[in-house]
C-alpha positions in Angstrom: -32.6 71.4 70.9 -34.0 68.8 73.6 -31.7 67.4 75.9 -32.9 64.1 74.4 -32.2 65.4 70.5 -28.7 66.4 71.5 -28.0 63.2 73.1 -29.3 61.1 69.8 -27.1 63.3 67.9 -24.2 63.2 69.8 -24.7 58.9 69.6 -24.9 59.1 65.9 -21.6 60.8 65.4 -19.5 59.2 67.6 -20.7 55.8 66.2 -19.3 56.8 63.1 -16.1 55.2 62.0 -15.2 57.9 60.0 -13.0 60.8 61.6 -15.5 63.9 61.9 -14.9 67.1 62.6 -16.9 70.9 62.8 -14.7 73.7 61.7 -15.6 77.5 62.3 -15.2 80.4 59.4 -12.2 81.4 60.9 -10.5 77.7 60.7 -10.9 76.6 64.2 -11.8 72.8 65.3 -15.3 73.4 66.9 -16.5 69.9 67.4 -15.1 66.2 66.7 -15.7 62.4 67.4 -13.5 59.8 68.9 -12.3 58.6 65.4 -10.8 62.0 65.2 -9.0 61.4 68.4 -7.8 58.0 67.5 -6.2 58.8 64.1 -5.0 62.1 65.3 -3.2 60.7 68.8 -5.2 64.0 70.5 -8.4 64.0 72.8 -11.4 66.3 71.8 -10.5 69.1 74.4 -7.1 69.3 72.7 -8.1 69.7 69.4 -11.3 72.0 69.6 -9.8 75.5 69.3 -6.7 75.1 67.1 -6.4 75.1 63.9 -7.7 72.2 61.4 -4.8 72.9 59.1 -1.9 72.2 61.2 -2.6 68.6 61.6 -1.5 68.0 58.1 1.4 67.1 56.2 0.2 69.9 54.0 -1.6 72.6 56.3 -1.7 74.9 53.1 -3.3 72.1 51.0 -6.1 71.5 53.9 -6.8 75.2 54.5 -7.6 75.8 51.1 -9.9 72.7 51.2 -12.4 74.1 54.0 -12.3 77.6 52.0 -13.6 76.0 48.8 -16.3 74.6 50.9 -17.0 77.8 52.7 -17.1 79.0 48.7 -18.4 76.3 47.1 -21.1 74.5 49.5 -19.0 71.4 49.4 -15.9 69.1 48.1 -15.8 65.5 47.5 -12.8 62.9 47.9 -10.8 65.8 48.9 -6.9 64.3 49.5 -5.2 65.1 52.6 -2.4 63.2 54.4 -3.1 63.5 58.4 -0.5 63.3 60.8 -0.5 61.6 64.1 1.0 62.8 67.2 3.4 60.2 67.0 4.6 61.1 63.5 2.7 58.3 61.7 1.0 59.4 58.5 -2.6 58.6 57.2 -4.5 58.9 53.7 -7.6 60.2 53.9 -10.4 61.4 51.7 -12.5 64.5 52.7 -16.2 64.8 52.1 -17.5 67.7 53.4 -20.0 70.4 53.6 -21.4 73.8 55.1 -24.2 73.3 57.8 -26.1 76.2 58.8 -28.3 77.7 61.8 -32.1 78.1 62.2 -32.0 81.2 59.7 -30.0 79.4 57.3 -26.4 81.7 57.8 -23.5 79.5 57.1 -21.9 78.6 60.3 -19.0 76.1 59.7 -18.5 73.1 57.9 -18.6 69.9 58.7 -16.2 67.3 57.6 -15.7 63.8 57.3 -12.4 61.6 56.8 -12.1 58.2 55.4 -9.2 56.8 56.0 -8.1 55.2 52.8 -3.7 54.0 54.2 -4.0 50.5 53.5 -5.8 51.5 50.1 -3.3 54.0 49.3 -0.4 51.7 50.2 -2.1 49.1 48.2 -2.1 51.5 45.1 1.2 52.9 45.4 2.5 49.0 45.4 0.6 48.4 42.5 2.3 51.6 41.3 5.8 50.7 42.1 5.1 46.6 40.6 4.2 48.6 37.5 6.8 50.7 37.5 9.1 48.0 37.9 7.1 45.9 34.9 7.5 48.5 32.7 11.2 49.0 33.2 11.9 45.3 32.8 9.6 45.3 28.8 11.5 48.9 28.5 15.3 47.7 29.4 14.5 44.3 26.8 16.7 45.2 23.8 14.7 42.6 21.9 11.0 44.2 20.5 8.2 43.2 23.0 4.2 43.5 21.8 1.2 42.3 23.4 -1.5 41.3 21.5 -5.5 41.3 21.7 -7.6 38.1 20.3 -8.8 39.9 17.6 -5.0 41.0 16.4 -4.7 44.7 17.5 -1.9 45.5 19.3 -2.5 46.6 22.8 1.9 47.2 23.8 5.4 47.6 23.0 8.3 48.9 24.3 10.6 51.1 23.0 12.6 48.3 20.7 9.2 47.9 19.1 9.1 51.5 18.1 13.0 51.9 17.1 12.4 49.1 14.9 8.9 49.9 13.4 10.2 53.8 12.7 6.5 54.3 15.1 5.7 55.7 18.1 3.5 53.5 20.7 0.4 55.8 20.4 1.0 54.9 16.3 1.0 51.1 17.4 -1.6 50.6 19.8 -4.4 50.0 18.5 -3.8 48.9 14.9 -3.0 45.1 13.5 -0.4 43.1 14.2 -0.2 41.9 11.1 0.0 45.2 9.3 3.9 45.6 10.2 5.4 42.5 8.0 6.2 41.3 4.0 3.8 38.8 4.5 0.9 39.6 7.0 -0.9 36.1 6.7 2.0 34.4 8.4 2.1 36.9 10.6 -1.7 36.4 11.3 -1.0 32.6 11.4 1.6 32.7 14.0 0.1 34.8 16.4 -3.4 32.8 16.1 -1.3 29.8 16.9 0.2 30.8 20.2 -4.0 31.5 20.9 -4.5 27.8 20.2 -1.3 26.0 21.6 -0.1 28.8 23.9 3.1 29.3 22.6 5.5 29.7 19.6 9.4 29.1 19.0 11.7 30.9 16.6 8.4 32.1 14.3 10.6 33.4 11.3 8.5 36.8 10.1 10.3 39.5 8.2 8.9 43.1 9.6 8.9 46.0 7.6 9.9 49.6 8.8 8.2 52.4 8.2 11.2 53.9 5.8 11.0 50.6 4.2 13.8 48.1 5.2 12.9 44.8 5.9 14.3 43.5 9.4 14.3 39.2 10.0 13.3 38.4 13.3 12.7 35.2 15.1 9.7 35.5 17.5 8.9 33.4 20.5 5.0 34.2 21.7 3.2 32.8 24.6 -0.5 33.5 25.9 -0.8 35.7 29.1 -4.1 35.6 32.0 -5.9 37.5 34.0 -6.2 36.8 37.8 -9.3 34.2 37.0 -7.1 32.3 34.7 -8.2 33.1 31.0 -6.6 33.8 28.1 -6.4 38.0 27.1 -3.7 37.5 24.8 -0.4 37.1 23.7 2.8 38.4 24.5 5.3 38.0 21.6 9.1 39.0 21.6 11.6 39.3 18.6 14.8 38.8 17.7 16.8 40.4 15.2 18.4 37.6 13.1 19.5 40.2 10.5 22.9 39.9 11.4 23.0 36.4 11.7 21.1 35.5 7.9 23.7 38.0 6.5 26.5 35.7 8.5 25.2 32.7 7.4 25.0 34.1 3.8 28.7 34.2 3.9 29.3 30.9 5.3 26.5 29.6 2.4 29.2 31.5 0.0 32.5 30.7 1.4 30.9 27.2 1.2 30.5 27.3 -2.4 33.6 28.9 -3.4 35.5 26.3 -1.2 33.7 23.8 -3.2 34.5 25.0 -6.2 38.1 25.4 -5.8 38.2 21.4 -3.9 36.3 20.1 -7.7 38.2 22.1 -10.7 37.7 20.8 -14.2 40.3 21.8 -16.0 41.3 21.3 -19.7 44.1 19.5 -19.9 44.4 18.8 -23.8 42.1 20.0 -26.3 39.4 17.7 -26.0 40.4 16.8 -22.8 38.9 17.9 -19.7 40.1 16.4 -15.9 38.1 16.6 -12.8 40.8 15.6 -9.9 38.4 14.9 -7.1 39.5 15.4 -3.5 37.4 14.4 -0.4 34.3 12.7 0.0 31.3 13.0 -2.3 28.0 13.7 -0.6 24.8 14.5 -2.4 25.7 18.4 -3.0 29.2 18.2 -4.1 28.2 15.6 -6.3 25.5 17.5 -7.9 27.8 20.7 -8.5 30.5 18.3 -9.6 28.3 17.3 -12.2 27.1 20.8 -13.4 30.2 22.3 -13.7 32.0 19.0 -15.6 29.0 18.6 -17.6 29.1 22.9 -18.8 33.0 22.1 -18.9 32.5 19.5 -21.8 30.0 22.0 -23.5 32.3 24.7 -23.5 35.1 23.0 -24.6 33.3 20.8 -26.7 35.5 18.0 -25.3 34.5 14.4 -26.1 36.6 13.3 -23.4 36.8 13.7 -19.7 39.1 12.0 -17.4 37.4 11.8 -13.7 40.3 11.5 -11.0 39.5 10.1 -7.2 42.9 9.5 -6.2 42.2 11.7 -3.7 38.9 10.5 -2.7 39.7 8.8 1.2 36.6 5.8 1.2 34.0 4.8 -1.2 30.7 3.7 -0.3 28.0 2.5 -2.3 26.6 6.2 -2.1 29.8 7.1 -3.4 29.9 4.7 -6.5 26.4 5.8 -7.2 27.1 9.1 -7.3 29.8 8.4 -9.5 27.7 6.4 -12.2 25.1 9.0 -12.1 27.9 11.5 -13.3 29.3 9.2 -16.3 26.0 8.4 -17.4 25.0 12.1 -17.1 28.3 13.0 -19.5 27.7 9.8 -21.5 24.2 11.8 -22.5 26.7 14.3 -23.7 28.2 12.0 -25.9 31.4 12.4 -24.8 33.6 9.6 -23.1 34.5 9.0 -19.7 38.0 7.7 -18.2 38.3 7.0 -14.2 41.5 7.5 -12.8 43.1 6.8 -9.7 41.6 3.5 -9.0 44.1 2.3 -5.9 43.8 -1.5 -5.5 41.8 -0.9 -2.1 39.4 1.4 -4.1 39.2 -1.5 -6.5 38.9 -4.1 -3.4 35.8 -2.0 -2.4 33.9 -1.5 -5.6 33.7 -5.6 -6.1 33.0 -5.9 -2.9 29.5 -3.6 -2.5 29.0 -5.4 -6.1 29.5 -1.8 -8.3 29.7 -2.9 -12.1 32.2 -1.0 -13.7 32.5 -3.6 -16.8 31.6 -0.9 -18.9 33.4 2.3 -17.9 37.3 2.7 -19.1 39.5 2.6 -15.3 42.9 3.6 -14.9 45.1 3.6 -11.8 46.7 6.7 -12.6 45.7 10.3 -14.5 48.8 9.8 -16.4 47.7 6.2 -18.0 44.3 8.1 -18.5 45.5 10.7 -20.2 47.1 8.1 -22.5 43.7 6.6 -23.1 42.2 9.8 -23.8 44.8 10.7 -26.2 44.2 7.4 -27.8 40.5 7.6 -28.2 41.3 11.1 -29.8 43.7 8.8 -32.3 46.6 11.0 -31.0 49.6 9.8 -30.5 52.9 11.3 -28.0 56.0 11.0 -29.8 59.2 11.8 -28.0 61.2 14.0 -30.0 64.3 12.5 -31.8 67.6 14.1 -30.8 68.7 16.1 -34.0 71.8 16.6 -32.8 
């Protein structure tokens, strides 16, 4: 080789960014460049001679490198972590190959570095924001799922799974839809969120794989990629089992409150008695009704003797409400008596203009009674003293 050809070579490989380095059969450092020296902290004359392994975290790990090569004719992307003199630690990536003399015998191997730190650090932070992701979707008690625009699932956590009864490979993958009583809503509700970006308190029942039925509340919005569009939806549930079964209970305690504040009782045969208590709104009127008017029917009383003494205001609601029940037992053909009319009551009915010209009033359930008694064409005789 020319004095000339040496020189040209020598140029090429100390312009090279990369850290390169010649390494003998035997593992010694027979040649490097002046990258070498800067990401090792050591000039050429120190490191030519020693041995390439020891200036790696992992000197087992990079001896067995340069024997593959030696073996194999070359590696690729081979990772090592180099140390510096200093202690500082760098990525890099080996490629590297055999080179050998003018008869072709395998001399050494040359290899070159790239220094891939600020990659590496940038990976392992994408690693650790991950990591950190998934334990915030894992430590949600509530069922997370992200969805694709065409309806396939593409995640859940493990809430998802414990209350589907399947694993995550078993979800991803498959529709959305396919997990609830009624998969069109389901379909409806996530295709809205698509179109107005989000959803509150969707009500969807979900169906486990054993069978129950679970009611959840779901609140979905769209998610983006870095340039801004739409990839899909991320949608989380709440149970509301608990709560339906709670409010059941209130729904029933309702009713048999109800119920025991508007008894019709039969207080002579013929007679029934509604004492009402409280004020009439739309529902308690309408049960009021049902269960006087069934009351009349069973007993096949002709008479029934409605009470408000107990009822605080009336309002022209009220008095409607009340009309709409005599007429209701008039249909019946039984008779109606209203009791309890205090002269304030009476004050207010003339006043909102309530015709009660033809419906029998009493101001007391004991002067009704006496009416109904009379329209029965009984009569109450005190008992004559015999003795």
């Amino acid at each position: 080789m020319t004095t000339q050809t040496a020189d040209y070579t020598r140029s090429l490989i100390e312009a090279s960014l990369d850290p390169l380095v010649t390494i003998a059969p035997d593992g010694k450092i027979t040649d490097v460049n002046a990258a070498t020296e800067s990401i090792t902290g050591c000039s050429r004359t120190e490191l030519i001679g020693t041995d390439f392994s020891n200036y790696f975290t992992d000197p087992e790990k990079a001896r067995d490198g340069y024997q593959e090569v030696f073996r194999e004719g070359q590696v690729r992307d081979y990772p090592l972590e180099l140390r510096h003199r200093d202690g500082r630690v760098a990525s890099v990536l080996y490629n590297a190959s055999v080179y050998r003399d003018e008869k072709g015998a395998v001399v050494g191997v040359f290899a070159a570095a790239r220094d891939i730190t600020g990659r590496k650090q940038a990976e392992d932070a994408l690693q650790r924001a991950t990591a950190y992701t998934r334990s915030l979707i894992e430590a949600s008690l509530d069922p997370l799922v992200t969805i694709a625009p065409n309806g396939k699932i593409t995640d859940v956590n493990a809430a998802t799974e414990s209350i589907t009864g399947r694993s995550r490979q078993e979800l991803i993958g498959t529709d959305f839809c396919g997990y609830f009583t009624f998969p069109e809503k389901a379909r409806e509700g996530y295709q809205q969120v698509f179109r107005e970006g989000l959803v509150r308190d969707y009500p969807l029942e979900l169906r486990q794989r054993d069978g129950r039925v679970t009611s959840v509340l779901y609140n979905a919005s769209v998610y983006r990629d870095e340039e801004g569009e739409v990839v899909g939806v991320f949608a989380a549930a709440r149970d509301i089992t608990e709560r339906k079964l709670a409010e059941e209970r209130i729904r029933q305690q309702s009713r048999e409150i109800l119920e025991l504040s508007t008894p019709v009782m039969q207080v002579w045969e013929g007679v029934v008695a509604v004492p009402l208590i409280g004020c009439l709104d739309s529902q308690r009127t309408q049960q009021f009704m049902e269960r006087l008017l069934d009351r009349i029917v069973e007993t096949n009383s002709p008479v029934a003797l409605v009470d408000i003494m107990g009822v605080p205001t009336i309002d022209t609601q009220t008095a409607q409400h009340l009309i709409e029940t005599i007429t209701a037992v008039r249909l019946l053909g039984a008779q109606v008596v209203l009791t309890g009319v205090r002269p304030a009551i009476a004050q207010t009915l003339v006043h909102l203009g309530i015709d009660l010209s033809g419906i029998t009033t009493r101001s007391s359930m004991a002067a009704g009674l006496l009416v109904a008694l009379d329209l029965l064409k009984l009569q109450v005789v005190k008992k004559s003293d015999t003795r």
